[in-house]
C-alpha positions as CSV (number, residue, x, y, z in Angstrom):
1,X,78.4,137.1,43.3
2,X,78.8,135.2,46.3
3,X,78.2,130.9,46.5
4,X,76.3,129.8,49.6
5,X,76.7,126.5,50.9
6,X,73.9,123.9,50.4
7,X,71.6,123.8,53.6
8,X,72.8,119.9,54.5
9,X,76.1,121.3,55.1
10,X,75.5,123.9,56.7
11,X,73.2,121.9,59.2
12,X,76.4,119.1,59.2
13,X,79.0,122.0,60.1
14,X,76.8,123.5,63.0
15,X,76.9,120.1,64.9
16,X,79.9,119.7,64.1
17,X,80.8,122.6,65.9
18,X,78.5,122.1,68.7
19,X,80.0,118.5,69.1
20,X,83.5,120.4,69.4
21,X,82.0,122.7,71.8
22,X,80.6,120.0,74.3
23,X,83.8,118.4,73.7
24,X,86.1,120.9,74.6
25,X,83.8,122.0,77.4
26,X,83.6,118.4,78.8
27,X,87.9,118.5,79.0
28,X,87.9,122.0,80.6
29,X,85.5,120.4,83.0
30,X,87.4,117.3,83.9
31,X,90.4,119.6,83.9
32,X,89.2,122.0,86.7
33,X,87.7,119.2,88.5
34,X,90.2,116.4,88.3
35,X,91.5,116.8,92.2
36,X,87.9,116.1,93.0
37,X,87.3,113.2,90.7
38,X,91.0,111.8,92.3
39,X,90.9,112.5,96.0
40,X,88.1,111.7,98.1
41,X,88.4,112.4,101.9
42,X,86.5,111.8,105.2
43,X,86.4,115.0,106.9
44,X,86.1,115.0,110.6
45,X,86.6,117.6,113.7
46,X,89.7,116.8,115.5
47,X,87.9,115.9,118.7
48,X,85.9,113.7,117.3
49,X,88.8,112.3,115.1
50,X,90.6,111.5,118.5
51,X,87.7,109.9,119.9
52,X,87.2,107.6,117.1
53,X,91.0,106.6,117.2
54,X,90.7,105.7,121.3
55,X,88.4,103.1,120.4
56,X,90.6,101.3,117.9
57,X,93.6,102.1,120.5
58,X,95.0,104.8,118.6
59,X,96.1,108.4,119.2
60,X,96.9,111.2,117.8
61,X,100.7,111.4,116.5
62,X,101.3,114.8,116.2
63,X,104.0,117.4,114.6
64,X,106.3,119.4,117.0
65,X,103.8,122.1,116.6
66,X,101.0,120.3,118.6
67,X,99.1,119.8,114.7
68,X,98.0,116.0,114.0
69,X,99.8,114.1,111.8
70,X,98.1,111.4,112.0
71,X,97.7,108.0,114.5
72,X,100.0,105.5,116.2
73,X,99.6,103.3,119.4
74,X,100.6,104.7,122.9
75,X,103.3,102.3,123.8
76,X,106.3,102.2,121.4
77,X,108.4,99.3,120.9
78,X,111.7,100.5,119.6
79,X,111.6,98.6,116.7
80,X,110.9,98.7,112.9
81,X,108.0,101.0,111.8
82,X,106.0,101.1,109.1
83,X,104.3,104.3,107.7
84,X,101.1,103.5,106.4
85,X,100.0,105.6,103.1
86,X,96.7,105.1,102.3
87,X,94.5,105.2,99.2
88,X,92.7,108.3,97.4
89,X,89.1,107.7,99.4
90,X,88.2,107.5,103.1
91,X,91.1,108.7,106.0
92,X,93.9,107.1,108.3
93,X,92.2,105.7,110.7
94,X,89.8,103.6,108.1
95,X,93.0,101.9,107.9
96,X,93.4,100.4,111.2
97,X,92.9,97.5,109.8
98,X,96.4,97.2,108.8
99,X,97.7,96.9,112.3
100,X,97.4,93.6,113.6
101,X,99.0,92.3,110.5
102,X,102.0,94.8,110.9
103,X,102.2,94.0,114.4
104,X,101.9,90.1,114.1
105,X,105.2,90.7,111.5
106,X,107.5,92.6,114.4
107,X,106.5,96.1,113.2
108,X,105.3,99.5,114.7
109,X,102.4,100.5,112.3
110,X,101.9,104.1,112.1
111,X,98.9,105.7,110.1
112,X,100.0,109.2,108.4
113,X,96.8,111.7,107.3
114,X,96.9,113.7,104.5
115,X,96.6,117.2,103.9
116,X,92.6,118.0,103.5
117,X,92.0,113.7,105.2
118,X,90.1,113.4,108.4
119,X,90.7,116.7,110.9
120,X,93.5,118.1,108.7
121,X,93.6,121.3,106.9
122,X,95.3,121.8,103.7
123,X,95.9,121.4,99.9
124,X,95.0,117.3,98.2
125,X,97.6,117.7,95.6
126,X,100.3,115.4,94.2
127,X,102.9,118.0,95.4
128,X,101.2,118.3,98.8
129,X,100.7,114.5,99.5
130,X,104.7,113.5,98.6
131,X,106.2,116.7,100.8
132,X,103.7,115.8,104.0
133,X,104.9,112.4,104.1
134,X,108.5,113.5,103.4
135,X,108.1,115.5,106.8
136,X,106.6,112.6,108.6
137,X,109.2,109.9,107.4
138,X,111.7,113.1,108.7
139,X,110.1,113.0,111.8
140,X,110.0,109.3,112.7
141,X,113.7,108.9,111.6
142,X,114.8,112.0,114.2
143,X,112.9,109.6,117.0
144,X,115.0,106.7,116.8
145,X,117.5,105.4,113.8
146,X,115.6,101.9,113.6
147,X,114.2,101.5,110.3
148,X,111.2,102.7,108.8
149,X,109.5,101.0,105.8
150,X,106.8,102.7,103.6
151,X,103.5,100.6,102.8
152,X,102.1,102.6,99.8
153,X,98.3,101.4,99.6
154,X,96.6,102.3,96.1
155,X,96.7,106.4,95.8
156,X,99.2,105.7,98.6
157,X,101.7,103.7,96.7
158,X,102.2,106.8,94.0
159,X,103.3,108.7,97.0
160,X,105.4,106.0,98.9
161,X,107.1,105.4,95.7
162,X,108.2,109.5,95.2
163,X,109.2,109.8,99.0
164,X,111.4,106.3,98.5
165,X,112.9,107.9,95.4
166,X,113.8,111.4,97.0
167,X,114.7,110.0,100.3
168,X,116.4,106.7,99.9
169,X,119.0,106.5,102.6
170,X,115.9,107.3,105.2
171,X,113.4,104.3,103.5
172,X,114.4,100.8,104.5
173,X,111.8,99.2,102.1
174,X,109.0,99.4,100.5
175,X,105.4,97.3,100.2
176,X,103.3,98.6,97.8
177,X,99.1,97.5,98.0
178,X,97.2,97.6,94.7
179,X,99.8,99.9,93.2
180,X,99.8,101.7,89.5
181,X,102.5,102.4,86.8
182,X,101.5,105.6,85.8
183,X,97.9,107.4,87.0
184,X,97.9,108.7,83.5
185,X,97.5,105.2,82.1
186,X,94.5,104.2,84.8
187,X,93.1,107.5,84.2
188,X,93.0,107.1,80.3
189,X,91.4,103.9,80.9
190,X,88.5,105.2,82.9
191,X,87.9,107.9,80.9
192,X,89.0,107.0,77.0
193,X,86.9,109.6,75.4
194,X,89.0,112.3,77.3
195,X,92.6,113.1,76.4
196,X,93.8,112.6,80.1
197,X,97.7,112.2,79.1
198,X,97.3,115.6,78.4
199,X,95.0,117.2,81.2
200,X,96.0,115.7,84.2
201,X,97.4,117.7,86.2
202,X,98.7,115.2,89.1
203,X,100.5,112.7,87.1
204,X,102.0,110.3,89.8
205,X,104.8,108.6,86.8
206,X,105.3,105.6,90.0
207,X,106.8,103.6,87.0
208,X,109.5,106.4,86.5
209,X,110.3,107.3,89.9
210,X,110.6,104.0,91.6
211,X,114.0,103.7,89.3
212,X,115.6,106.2,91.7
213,X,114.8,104.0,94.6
214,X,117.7,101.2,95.4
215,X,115.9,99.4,98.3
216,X,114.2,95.9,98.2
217,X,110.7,96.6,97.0
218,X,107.3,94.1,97.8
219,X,104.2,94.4,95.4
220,X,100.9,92.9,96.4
221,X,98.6,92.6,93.1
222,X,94.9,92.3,93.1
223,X,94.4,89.8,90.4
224,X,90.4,91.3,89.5
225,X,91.6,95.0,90.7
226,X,89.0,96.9,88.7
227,X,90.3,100.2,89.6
228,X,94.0,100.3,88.7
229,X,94.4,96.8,87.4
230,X,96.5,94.2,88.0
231,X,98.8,94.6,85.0
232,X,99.2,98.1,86.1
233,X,101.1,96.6,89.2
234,X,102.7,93.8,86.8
235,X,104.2,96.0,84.9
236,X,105.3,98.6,88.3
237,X,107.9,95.6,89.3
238,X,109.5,96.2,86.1
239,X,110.7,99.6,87.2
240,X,113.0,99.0,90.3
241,X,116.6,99.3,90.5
242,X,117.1,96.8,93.9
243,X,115.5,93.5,94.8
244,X,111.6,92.9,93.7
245,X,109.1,90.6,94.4
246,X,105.4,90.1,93.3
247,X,102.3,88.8,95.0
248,X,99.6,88.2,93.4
249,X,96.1,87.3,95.0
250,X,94.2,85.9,91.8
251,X,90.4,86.3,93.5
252,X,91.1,89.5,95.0
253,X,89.6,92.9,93.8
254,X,91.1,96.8,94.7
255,X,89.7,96.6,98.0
256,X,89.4,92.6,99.2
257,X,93.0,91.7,99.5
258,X,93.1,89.7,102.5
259,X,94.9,91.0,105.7
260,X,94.9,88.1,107.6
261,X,97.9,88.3,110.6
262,X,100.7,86.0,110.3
263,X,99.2,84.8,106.2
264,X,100.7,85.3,102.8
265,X,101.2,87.6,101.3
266,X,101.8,90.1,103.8
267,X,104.0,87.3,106.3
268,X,105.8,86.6,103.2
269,X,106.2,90.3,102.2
270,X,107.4,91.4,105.1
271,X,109.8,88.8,105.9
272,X,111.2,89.4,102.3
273,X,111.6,93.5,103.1
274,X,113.3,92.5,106.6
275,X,115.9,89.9,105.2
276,X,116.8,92.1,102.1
277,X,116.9,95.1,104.4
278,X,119.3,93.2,106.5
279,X,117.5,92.7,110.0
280,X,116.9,88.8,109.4
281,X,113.4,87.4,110.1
């Protein structure tokens, strides 16, 4: 003779079992749609693209191919450049912002767009984003051999870090904006109830990569960065084997640091990356 369970545990076990089903549902979900909860692009057709960038005095930069890379003034001035690397959201021209203040500091500001940003085709991936601006920093060292510094904005700092760490004899410095230790960590925060440690599938370790990198390395930290936060970028400046320093804007959130010309902290910043990198100020 069988024993059947009371009914109250029976009722108990079923949601139990539901709840484990949602649960497990809710990780497969985040897992298949992670790229899309981490990348967010402005599309745009390349015509329109170049229109928009002749009315911030920008042009297309393109590959030997004839393909976009992404945007750069006309005239050159045979100096130090800077490729920009910018966040997870908008494109490279929404960055243009940057330029006056790179400019103002002696620099040649050059905007790269990702794969699947703005009128580009291809893959938003970790691997994708790291082996595009590998090819770009490539390109812009086969041009001339003055220096070329990476400026790692947000999303963009993960990727500045990885290029700095497999091409160090090819990155002069590098100024990382609102930067993270690990996206695992930020990721855990935002979503606690999900084990993202385990799930995420573009892991961007900054913290264990920038170790490989011997170059002078600037940090600008948002002191109320709500996204990453600031103790994410804290605890980045622990990681690097050369010359550090830290900036910290205490008012600032993810997306307010200031970018005044000629102004701390990106005067002082890039001063500090041109004396440790050995061109003076």
């Amino acid at each position: 003779m069988t024993r059947s369970w009371p009914l109250w545990i029976v009722s108990i076990l079923k949601l139990v079992g539901w709840g484990l089903g949602i649960y497990v549902g809710l990780c497969l979900l985040a897992f298949l749609a992670q790229r899309r909860m981490m990348y967010f692009p402005d599309r745009e057709p390349e015509p329109e693209a170049v229109q928009r960038a002749l009315g911030v005095r920008m042009g297309p930069w393109r590959d030997g191919k004839g393909s976009v890379l992404g945007w750069r003034r006309a005239a050159r001035r045979g100096g130090p450049r800077i490729l920009v690397l910018h966040g997870n959201a908008g494109d490279a021209l929404g960055r243009v912002d940057y330029m006056p203040t790179l400019e103002a500091a002696g620099f040649e500001g050059v905007l790269l767009e990702y794969p699947g940003y703005g009128p580009r085709e291809g893959e938003r991936s970790e691997a994708s984003l790291v082996a595009d601006a590998r090819a770009a920093l490539r390109q812009l060292k086969a041009e001339s051999t003055a220096p070329v510094f990476l400026l790692g904005e947000s999303l963009g700092s993960g990727v500045a870090v990885q290029v700095a760490a497999a091409e160090p004899k090819l990155v002069a410095g590098l100024l990382l904006a609102v930067p993270f230790a690990r996206m695992t960590e930020v990721a855990a925060h935002h979503y606690p109830y999900l084990p993202m440690t385990l799930i995420l599938r573009d892991r961007w370790d900054s913290l264990g990569r920038i170790r490989g990198y011997p170059g002078p390395v600037a940090i600008v930290v948002a002191g109320q960065d709500e996204v990453v936060g600031a103790a994410q970028g804290r605890r980045l400046a622990q990681g690097p084997a050369g010359p550090v320093r830290v900036w910290e804007v205490p008012g600032a959130t993810h997306n307010s640091l200031p970018l005044a010309p000629g102004r701390p902290p990106w005067s002082e910043a890039l001063a500090f990356l041109r004396s440790r990198a050995g061109m003076g100020q």
